[in-house]
N, C-alpha and C positions, 0 to 999 in steps of 0.2 A: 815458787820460783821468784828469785830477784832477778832485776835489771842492772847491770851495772856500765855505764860510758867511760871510757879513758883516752883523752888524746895519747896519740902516739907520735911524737915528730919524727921521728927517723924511717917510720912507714911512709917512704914516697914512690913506691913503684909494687906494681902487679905483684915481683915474686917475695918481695917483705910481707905482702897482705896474705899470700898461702905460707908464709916459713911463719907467720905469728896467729894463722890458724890450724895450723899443724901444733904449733908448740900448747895450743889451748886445746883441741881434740883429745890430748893425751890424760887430760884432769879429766875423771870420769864423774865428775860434781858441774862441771860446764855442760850445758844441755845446746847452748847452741852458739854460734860464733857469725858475727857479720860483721866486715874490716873495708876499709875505703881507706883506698892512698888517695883520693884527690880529694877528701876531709881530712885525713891521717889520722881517724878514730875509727875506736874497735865499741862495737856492744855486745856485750858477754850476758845471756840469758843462767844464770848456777842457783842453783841447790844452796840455800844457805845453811843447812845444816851440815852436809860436808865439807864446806870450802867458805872462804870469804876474800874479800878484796883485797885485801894484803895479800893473800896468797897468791891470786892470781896475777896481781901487779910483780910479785917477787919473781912466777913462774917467767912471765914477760923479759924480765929485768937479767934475768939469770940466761936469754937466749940473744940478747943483744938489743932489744927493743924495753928502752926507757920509757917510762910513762912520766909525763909534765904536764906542763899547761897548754891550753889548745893555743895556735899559732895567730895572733892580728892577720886580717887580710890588710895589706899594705897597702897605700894610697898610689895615685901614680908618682911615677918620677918626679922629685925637682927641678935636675938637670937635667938639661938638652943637650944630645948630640950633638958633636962638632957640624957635624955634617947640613943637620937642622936649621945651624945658622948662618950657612953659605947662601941661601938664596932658592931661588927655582932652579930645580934640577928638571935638563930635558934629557930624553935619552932617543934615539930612532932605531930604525928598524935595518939592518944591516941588509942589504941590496940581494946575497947570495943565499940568506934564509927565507928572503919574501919569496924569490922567487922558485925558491923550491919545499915551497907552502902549498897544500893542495889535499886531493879528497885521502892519498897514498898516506900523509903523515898524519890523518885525525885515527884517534885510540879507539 
């Protein structure tokens, strides 16, 4: 069995990660499949004598998930909110909520 890793950018949520394990389930040269949208890589455990990396990136590609380059984690911002550079912001406590604050409103 090979290992094979492919970012996937457009894997960013739970149901891309089962519609791009479903689309690889159906290659019966795929032995196993594990997908993270909050990496947005797939590792495909296959058979290289039935199938190969092309294929599976093609099978990918042909269900709406392109395989690229894996994504930079991005530094923070440069710019600051408008807001940032107004100053201390205070805020209180509005008189009609404190007082109907108690053991009745905790979850």
């Amino acid at each position: 069995m090979e290992e094979l890793t492919l970012a996937v950018p457009g894997m960013w949520a739970d149901h891309h990660v089962l519609a791009v394990r479903d689309l690889l389930r159906e290659d019966d040269a795929v032995a196993s499949t594990t997908a993270s949208a909050l990496e947005r890589v797939v590792r495909v455990e296959y058979d290289a004598s039935r199938t190969d990396p092309q294929r599976i990136t093609a099978r990918l590609a042909e269900g709406g998930y392109a395989c690229g380059e894996p994504e930079q984690a991005e530094g923070p911002p440069t710019d600051k909110p408008a807001w940032l550079t107004a100053g201390v912001r205070v805020t209180t406590t509005n008189a009609v909520d404190l007082a109907m604050s108690g053991d009745h409103r905790k979850y």
